[in-house]
Backbone as ProteinMPNN parsed JSONL, in Angstrom:
{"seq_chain_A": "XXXXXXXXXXXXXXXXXXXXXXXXXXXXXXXXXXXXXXXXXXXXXXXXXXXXXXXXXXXXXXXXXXXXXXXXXXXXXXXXXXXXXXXXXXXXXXXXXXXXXXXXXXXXXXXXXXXXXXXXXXXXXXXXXXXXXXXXXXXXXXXXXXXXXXXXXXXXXXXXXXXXXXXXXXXXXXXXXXXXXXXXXXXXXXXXXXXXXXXXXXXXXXXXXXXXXXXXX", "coords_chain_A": {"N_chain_A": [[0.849, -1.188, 0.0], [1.341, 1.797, -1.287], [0.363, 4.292, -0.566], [0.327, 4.274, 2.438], [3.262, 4.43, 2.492], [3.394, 7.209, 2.143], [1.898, 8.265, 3.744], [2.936, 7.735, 6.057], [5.344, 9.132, 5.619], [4.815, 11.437, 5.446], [4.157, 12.75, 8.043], [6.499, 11.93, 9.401], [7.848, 13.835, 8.6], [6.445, 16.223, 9.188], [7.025, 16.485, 12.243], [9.537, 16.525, 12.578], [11.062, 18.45, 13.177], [10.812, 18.513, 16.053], [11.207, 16.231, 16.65], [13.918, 16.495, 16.501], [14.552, 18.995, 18.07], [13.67, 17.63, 20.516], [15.404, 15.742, 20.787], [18.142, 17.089, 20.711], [17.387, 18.379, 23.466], [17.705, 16.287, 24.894], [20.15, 15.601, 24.696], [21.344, 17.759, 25.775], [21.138, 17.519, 28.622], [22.413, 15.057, 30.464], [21.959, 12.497, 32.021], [22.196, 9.906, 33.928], [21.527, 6.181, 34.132], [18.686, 5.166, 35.455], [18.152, 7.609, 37.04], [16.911, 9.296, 34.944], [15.119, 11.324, 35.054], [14.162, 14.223, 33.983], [15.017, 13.804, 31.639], [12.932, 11.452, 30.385], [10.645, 12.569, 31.076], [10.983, 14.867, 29.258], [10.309, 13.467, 26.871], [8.059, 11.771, 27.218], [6.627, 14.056, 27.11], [6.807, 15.283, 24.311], [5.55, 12.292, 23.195], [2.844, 12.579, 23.427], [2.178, 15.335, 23.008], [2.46, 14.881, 20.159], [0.826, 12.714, 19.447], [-1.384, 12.811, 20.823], [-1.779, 10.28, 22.23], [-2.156, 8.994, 25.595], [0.631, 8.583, 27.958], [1.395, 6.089, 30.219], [3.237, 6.571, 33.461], [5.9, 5.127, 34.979], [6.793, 2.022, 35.45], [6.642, -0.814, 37.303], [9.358, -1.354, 39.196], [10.873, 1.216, 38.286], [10.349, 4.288, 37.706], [11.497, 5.95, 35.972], [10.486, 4.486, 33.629], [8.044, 4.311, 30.88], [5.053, 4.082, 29.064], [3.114, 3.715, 26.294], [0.263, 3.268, 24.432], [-1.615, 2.099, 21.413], [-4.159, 1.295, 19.657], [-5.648, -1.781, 18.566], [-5.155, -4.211, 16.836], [-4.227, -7.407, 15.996], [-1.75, -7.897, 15.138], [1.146, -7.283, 17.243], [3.153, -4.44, 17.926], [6.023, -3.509, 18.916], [8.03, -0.692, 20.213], [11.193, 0.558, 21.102], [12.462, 3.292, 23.331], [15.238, 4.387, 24.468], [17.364, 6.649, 26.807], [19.344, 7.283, 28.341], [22.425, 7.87, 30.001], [25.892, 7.739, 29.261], [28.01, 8.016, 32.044], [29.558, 10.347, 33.274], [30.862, 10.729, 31.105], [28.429, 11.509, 28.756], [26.03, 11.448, 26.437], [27.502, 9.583, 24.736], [26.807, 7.245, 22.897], [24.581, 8.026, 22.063], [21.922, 7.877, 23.019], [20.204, 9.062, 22.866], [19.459, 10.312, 20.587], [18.106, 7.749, 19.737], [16.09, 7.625, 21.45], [14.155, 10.02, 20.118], [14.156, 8.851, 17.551], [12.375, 6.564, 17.855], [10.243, 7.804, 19.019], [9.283, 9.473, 16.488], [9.04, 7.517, 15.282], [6.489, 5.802, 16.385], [4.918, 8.046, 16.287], [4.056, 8.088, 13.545], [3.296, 5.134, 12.918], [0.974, 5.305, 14.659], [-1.021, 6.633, 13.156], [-1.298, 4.663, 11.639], [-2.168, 2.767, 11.996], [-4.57, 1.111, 12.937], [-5.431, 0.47, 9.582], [-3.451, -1.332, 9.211], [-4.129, -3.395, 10.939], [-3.21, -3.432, 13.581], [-1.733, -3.422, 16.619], [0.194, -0.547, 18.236], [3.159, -0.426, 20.345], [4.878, 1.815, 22.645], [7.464, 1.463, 24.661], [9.288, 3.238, 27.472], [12.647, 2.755, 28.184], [14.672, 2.884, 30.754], [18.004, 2.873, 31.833], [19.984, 1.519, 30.334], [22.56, 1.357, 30.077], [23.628, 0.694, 32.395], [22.127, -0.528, 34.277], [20.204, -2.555, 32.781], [17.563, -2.1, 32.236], [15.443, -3.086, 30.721], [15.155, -5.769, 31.072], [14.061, -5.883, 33.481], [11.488, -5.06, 32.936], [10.606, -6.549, 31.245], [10.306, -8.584, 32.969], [7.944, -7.241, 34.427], [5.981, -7.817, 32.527], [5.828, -6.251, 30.53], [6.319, -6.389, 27.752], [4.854, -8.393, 26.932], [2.844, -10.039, 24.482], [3.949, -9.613, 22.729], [4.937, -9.19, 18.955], [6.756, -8.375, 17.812], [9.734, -6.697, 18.747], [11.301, -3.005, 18.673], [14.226, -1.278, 18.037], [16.472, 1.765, 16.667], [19.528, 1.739, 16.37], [22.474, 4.444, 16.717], [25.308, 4.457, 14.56], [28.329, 4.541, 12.752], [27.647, 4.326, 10.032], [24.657, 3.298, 7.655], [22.652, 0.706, 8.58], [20.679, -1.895, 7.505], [20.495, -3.821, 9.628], [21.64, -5.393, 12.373], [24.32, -7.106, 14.664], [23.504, -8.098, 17.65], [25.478, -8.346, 20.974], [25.17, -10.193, 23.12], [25.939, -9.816, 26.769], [28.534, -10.028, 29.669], [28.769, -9.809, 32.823], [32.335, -10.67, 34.616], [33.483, -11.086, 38.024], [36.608, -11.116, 39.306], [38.582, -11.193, 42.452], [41.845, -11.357, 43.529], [43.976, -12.705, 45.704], [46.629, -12.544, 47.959], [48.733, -13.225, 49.831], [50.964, -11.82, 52.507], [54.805, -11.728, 53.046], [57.933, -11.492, 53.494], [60.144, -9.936, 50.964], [62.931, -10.298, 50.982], [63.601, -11.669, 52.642], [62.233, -13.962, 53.635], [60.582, -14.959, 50.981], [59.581, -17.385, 49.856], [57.653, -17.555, 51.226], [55.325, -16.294, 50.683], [52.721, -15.484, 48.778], [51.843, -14.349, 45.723], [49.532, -12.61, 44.429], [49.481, -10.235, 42.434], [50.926, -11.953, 40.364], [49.29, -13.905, 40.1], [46.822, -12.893, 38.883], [48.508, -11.694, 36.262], [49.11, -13.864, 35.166], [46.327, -15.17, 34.163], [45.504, -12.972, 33.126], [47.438, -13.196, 30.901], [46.492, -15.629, 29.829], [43.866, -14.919, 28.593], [44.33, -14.016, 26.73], [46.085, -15.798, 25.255], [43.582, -17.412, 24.405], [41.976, -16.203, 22.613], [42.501, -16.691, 20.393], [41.073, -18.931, 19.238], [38.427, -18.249, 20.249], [34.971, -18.578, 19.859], [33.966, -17.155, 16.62], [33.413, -13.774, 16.794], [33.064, -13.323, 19.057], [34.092, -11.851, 21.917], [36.287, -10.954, 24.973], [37.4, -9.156, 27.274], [39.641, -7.245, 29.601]], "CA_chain_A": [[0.0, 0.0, 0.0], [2.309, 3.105, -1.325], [-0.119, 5.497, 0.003], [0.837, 4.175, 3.615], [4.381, 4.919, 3.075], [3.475, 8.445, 2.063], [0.945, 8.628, 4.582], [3.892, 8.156, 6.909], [6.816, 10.371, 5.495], [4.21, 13.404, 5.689], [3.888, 12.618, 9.646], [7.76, 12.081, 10.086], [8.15, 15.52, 7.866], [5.846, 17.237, 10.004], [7.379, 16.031, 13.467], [10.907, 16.742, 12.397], [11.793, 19.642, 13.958], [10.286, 18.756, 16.91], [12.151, 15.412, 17.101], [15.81, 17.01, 16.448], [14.525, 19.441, 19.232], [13.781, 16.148, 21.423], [17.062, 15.039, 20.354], [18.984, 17.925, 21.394], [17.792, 18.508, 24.466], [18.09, 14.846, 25.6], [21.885, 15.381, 24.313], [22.379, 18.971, 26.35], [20.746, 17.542, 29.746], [22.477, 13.933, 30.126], [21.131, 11.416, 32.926], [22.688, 7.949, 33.619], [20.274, 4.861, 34.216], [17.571, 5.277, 36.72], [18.258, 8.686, 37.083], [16.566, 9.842, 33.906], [13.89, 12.162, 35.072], [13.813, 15.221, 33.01], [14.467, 12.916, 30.258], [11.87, 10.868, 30.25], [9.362, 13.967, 30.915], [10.923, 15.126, 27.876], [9.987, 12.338, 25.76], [6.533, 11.563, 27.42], [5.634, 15.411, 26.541], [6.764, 14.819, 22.742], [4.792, 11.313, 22.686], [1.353, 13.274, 24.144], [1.696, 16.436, 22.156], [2.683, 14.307, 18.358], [0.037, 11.557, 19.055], [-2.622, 12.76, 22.184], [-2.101, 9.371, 23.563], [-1.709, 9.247, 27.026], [1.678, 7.685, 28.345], [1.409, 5.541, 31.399], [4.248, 6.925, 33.826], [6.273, 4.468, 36.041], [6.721, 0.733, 35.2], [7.025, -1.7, 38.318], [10.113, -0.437, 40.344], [11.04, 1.66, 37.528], [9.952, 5.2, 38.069], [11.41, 6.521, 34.93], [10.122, 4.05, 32.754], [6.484, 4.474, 30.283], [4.314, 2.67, 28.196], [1.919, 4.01, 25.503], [-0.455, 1.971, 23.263], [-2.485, 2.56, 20.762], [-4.602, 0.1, 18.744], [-6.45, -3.03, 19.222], [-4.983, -4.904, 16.306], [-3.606, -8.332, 16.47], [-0.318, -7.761, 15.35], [1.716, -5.963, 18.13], [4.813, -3.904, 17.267], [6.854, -2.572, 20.052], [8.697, 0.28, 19.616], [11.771, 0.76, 22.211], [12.903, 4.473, 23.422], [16.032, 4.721, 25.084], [17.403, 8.137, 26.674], [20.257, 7.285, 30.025], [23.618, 8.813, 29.397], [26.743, 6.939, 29.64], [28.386, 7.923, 33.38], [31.252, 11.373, 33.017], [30.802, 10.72, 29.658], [26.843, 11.821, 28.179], [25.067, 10.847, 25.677], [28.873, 9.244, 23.657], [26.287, 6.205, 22.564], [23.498, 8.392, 21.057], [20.651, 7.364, 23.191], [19.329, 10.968, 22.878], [19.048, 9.933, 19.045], [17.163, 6.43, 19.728], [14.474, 8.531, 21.779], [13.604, 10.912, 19.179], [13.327, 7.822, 16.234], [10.918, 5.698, 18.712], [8.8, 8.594, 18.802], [9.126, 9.405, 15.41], [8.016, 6.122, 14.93], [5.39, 5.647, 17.251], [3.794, 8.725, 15.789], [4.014, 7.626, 12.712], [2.304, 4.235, 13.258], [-0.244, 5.692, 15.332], [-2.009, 7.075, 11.859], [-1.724, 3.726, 10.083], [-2.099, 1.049, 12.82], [-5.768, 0.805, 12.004], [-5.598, -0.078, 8.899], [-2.63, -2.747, 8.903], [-4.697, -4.429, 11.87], [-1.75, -3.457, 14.675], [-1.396, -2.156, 17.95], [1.464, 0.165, 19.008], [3.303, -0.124, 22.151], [6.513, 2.209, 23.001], [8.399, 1.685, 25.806], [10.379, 3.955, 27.586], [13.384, 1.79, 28.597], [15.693, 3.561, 30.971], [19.205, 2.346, 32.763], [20.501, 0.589, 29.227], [24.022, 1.473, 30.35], [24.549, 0.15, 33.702], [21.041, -1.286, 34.594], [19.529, -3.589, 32.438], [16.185, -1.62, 32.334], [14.201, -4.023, 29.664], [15.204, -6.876, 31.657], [13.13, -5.37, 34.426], [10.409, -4.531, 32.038], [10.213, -8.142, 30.611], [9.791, -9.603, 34.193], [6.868, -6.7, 34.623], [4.962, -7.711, 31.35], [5.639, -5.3, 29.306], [6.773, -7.14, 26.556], [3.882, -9.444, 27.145], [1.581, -10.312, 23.204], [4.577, -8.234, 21.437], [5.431, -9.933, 17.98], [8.16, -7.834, 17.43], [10.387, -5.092, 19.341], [11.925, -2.705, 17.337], [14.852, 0.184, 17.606], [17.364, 1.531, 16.113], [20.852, 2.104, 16.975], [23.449, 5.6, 15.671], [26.491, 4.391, 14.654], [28.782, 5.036, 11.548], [27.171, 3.942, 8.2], [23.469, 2.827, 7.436], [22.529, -0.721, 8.366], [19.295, -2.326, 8.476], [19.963, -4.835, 10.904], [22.838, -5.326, 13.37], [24.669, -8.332, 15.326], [23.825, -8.065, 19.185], [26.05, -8.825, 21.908], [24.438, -10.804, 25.159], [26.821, -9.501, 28.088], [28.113, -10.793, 31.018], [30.309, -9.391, 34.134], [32.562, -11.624, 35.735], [34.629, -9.727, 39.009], [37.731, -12.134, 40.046], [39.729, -10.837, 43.399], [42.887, -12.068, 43.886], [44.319, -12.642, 47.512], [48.08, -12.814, 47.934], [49.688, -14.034, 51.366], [52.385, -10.772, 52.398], [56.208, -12.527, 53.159], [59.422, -10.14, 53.146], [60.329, -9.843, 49.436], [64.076, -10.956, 50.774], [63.827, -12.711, 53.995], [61.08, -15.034, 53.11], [59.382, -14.332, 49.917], [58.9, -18.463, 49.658], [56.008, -18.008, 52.044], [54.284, -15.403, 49.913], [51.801, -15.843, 47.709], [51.853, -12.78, 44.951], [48.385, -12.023, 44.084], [49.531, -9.8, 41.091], [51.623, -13.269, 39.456], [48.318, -14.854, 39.355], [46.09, -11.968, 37.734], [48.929, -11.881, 35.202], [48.874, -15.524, 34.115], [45.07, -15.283, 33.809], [45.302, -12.334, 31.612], [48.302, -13.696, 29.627], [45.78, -16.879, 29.124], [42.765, -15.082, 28.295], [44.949, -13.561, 25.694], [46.625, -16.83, 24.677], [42.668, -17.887, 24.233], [41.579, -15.433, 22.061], [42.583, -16.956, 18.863], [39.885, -20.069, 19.998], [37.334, -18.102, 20.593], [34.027, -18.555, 18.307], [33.537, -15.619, 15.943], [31.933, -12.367, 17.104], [33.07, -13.066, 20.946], [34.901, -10.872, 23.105], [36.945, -10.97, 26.583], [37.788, -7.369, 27.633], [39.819, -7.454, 30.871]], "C_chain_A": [[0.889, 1.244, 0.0], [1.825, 3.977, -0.563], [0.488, 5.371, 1.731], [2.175, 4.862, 3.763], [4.412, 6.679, 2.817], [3.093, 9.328, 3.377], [2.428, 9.028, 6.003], [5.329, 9.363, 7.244], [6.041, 11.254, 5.999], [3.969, 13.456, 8.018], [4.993, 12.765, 10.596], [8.037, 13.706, 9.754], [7.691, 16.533, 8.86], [6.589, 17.462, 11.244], [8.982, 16.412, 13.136], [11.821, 17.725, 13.195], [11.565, 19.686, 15.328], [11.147, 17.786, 17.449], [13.554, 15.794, 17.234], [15.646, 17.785, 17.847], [14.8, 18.665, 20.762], [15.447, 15.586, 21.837], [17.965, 15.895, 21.068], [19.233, 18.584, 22.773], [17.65, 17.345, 25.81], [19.943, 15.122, 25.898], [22.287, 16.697, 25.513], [21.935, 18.7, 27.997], [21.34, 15.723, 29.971], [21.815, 13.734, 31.563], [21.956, 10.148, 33.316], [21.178, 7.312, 34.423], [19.981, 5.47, 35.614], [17.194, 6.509, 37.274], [17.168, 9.433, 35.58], [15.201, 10.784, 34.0], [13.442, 13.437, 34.01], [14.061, 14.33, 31.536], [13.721, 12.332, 29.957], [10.741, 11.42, 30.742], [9.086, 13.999, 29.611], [10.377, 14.036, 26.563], [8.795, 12.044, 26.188], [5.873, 12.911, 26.665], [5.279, 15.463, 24.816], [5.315, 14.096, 22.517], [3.127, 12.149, 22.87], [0.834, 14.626, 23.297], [1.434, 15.964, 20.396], [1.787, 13.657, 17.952], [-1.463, 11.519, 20.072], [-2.719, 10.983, 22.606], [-1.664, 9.402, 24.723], [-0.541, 8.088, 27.585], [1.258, 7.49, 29.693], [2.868, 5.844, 32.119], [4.86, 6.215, 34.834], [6.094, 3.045, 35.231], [7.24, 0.295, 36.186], [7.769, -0.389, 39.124], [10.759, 0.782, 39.572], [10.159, 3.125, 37.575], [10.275, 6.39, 36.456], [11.273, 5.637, 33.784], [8.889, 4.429, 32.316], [6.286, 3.653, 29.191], [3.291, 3.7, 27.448], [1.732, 3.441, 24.578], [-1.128, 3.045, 22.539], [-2.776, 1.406, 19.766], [-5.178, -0.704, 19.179], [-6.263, -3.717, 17.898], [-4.368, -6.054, 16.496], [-2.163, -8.276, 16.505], [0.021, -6.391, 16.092], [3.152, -5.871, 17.741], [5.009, -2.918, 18.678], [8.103, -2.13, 20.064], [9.738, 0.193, 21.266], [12.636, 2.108, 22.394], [13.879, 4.437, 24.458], [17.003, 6.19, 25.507], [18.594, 7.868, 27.903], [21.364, 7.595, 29.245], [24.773, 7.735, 30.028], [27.493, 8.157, 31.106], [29.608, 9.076, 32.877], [31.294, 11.374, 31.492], [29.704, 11.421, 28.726], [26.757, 11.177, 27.302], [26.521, 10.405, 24.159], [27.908, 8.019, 23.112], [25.018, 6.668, 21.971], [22.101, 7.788, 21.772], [19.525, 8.419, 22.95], [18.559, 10.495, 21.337], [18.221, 8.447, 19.121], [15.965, 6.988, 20.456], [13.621, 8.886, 20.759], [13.145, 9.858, 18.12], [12.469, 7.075, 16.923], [10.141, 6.582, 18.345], [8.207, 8.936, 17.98], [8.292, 8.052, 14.854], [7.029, 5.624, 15.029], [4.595, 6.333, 16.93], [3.754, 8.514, 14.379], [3.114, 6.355, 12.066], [1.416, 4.418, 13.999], [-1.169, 6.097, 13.958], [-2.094, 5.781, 11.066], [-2.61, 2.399, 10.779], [-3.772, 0.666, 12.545], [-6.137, -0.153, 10.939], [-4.626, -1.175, 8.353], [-3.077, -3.563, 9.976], [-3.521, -4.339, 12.758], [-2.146, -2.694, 15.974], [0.467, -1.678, 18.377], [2.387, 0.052, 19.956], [4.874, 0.428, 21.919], [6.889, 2.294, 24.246], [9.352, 2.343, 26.174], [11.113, 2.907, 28.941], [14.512, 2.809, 29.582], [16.943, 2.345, 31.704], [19.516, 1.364, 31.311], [21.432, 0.488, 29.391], [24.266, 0.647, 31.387], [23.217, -0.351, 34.49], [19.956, -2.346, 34.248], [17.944, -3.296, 32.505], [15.008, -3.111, 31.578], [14.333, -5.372, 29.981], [13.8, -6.632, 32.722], [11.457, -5.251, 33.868], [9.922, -6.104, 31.617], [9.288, -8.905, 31.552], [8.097, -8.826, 34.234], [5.976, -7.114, 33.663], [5.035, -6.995, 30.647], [5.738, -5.49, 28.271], [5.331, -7.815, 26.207], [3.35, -9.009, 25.639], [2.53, -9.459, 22.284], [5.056, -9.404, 20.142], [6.531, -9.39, 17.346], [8.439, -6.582, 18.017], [11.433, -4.809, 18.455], [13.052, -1.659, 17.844], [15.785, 0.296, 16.873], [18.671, 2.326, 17.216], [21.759, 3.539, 16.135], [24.482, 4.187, 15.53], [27.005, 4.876, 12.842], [28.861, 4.995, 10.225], [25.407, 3.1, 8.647], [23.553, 1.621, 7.468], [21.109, -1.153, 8.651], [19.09, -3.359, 9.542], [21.523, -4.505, 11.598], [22.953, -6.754, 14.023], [24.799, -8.055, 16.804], [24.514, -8.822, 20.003], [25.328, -8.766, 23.25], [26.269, -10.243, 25.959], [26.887, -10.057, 29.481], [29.618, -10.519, 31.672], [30.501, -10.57, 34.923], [33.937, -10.591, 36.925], [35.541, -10.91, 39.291], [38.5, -10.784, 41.037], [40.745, -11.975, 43.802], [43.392, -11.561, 45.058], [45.436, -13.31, 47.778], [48.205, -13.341, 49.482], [50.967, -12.468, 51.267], [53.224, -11.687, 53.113], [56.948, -11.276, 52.963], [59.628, -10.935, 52.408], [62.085, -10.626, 49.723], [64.24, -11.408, 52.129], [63.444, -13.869, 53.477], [60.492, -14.782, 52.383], [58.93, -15.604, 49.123], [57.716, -18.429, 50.645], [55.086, -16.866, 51.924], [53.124, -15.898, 49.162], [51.114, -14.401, 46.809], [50.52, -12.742, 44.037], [48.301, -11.339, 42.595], [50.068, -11.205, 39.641], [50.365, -13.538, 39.093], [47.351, -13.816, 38.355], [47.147, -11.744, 36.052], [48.771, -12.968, 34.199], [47.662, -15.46, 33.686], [45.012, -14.145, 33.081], [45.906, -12.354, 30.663], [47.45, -14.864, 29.158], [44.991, -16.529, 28.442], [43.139, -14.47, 26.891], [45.324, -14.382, 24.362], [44.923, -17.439, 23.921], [41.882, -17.559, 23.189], [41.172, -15.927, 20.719], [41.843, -18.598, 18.846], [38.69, -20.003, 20.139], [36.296, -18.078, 19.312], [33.802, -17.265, 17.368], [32.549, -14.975, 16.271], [32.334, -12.596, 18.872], [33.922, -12.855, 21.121], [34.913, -11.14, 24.317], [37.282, -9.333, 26.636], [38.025, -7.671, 29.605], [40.159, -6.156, 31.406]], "O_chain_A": [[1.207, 1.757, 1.073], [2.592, 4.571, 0.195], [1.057, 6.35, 2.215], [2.435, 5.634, 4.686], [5.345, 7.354, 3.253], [3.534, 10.365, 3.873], [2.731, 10.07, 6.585], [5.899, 9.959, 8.157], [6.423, 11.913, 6.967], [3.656, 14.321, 8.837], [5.009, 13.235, 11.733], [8.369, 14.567, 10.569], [8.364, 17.473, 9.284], [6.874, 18.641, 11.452], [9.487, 16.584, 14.246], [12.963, 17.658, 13.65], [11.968, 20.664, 15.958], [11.824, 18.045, 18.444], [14.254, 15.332, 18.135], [16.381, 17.442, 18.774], [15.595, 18.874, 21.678], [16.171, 15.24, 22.77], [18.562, 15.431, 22.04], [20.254, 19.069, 23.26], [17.546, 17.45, 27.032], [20.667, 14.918, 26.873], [23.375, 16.656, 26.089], [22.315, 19.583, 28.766], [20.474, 14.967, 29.53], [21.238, 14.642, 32.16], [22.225, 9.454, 32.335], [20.224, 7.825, 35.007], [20.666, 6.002, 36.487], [16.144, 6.638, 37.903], [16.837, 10.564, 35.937], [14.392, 10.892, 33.079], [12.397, 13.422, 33.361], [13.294, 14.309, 30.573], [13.526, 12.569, 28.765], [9.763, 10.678, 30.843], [8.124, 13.66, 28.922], [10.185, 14.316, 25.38], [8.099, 12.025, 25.174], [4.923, 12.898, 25.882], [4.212, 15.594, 24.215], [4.309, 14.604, 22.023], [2.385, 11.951, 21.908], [-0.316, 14.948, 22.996], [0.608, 16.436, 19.613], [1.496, 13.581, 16.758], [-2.321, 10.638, 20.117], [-3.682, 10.537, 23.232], [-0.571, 9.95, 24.867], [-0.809, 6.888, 27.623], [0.815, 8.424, 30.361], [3.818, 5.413, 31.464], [4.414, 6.594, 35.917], [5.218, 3.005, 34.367], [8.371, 0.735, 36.39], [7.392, 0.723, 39.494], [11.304, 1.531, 40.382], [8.966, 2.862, 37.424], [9.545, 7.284, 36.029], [11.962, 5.969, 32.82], [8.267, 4.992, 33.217], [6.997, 2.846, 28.591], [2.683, 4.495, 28.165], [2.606, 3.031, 23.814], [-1.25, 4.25, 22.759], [-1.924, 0.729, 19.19], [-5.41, -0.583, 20.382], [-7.394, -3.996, 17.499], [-3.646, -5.887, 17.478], [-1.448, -8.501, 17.482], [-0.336, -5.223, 15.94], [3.991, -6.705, 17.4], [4.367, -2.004, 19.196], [9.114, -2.826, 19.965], [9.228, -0.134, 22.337], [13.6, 2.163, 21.63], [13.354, 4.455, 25.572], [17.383, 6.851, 24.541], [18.481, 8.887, 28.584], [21.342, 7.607, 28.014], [24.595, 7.057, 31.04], [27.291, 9.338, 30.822], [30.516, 8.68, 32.146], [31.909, 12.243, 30.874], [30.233, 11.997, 27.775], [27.447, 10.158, 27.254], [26.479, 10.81, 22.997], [28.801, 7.438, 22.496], [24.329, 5.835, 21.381], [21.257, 7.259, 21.049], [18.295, 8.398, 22.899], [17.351, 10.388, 21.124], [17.616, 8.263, 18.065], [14.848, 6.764, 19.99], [12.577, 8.298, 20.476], [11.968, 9.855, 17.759], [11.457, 6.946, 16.234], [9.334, 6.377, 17.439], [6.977, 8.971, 18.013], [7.257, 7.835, 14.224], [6.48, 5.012, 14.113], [3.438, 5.922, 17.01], [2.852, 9.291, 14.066], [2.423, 6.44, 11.052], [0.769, 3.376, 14.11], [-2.283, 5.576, 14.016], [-2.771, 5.691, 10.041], [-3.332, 1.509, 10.329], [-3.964, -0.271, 11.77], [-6.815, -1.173, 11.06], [-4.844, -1.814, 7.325], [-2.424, -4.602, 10.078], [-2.752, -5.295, 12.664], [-2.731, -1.626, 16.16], [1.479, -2.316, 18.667], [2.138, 1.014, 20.682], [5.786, -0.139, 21.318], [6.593, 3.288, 24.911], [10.381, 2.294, 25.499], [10.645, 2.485, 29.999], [15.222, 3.54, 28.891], [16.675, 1.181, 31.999], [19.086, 0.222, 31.476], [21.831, -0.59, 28.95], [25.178, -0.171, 31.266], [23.519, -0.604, 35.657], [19.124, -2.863, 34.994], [17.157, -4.194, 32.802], [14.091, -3.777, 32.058], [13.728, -6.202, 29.302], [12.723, -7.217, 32.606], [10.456, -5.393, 34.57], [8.788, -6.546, 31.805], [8.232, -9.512, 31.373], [7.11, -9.552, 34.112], [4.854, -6.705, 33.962], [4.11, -6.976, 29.835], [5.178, -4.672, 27.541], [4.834, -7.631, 25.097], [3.345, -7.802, 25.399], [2.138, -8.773, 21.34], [5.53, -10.477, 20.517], [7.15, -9.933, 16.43], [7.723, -5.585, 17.928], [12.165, -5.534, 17.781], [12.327, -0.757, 18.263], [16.209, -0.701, 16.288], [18.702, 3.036, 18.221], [21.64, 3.592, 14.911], [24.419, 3.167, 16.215], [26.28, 5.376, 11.982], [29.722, 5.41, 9.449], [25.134, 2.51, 9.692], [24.311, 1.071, 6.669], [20.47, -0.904, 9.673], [18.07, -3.699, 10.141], [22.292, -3.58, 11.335], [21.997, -7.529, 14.013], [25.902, -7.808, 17.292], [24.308, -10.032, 19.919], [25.027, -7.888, 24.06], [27.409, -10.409, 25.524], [25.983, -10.418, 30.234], [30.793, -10.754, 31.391], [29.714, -11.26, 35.57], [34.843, -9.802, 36.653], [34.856, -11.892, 39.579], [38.879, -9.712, 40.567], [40.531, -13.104, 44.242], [43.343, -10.393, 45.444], [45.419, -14.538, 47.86], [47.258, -13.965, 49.962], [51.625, -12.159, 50.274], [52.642, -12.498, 53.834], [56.578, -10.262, 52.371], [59.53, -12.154, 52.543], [62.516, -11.4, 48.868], [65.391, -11.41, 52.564], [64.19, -14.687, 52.938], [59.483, -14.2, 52.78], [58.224, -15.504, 48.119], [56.92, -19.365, 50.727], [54.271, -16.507, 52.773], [52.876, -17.101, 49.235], [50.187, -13.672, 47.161], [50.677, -12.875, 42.823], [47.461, -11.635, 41.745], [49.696, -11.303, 38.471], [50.094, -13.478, 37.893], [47.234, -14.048, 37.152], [46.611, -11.661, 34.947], [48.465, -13.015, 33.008], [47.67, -15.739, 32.487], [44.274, -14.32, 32.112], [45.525, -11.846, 29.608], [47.659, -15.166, 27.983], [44.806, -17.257, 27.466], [42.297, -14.438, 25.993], [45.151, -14.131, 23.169], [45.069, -17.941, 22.807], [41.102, -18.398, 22.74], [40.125, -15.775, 20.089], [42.5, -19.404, 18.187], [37.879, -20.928, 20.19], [36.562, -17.724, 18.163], [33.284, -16.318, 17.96], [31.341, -15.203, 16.207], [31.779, -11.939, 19.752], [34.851, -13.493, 20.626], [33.904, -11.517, 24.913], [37.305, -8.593, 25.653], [37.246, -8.039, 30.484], [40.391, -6.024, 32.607]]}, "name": "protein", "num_of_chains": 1, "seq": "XXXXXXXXXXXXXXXXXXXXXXXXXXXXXXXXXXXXXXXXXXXXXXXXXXXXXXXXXXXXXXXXXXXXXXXXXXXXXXXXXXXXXXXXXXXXXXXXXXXXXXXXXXXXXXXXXXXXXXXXXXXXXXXXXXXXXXXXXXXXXXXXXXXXXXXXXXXXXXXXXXXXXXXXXXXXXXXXXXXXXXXXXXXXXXXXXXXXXXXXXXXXXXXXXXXXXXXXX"}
């Protein structure tokens, strides 16, 4: 249905200046995870003024998370808005810019969802950096009847898809034994020796590992 995709440019066209606005002052006010209050104002006010639906404010323990629907079609599309700022750093990962295209989006499919038989849902996801927000969100239901979640990512050339990395912290402390270095330094036990060997291994390991996985010590 061409007319749909017209139907939509003229909606992003319109909203444009409003989203870069969005955009910019996500980028000049940063936040890190959980913290994200004036950001996720800012982006509820957008979604409410672009589309008059009403965002639900708070998810579970999540205080700066939201939810707005729209539709009663079978197929559900869920849109994901991210806005937390990386830590001394701000917004170096562009979440400011994944806000603004959710919403863009969201108002966008709000004019069609109707007639492709869909309902809407955008989530505002906060703590992506250092909290695992949409984990939290999953357990709450929010996800719940979605047939597909959608965003996009900045980075440095056009792609339509991308290869995600699952993550996973491991902490090792090492715990030496102190000995005088020239009295007795056989009844030591050097704490730094062993963190070396284990990062000269994970090194030695590297060229083993399956394609696309990373160690970072």
């Amino acid at each position: 249905m061409p007319d749909l995709s017209e139907q939509i440019n003229e909606v992003v066209d319109g909203a444009a200046s409003r989203l870069i606005d969005l955009s910019h002052s996500i980028h000049a006010d940063p936040e890190i995870g959980l913290s994200e209050t004036r950001s996720a104002a800012r982006v509820v006010e957008a979604i409410e003024s672009l589309t008059n639906v009403h965002v639900q404010r708070g998810i579970g323990p999540l205080p700066t998370a939201f939810r707005a629907d729209y539709g009663t079609g079978d197929l559900c599309i869920v849109l994901c808005a991210e806005y937390d700022a990386l830590p001394e750093i701000g917004h170096g990962c562009g979440h400011n810019l994944i806000a603004a295209a959710a919403v863009g989006a969201f108002a966008a499919l709000v004019t069609v969802a109707d007639r492709i038989g869909a309902s809407v849902r955008l989530l505002g996801t906060p703590a992506e950096e250092n909290g695992g927000g949409k984990i939290v969100l999953l357990s709450e239901g929010a996800f719940d009847g979605a047939h597909a979640a959608m965003m996009i990512h900045p980075g440095p050339t056009d792609e339509l898809s991308m290869n995600p990395y699952a993550s996973t912290l491991i902490s090792a402390e090492y715990c030496g034994r102190a000995a005088h270095a020239s009295f007795a330094p056989h009844e030591g036990v050097n704490a730094l020796d062993a963190l070396t060997v284990t990062l000269t291994a994970i090194g030695l390991a590297r060229q083993q590992l399956p394609p696309g996985s990373q160690i970072h010590g």
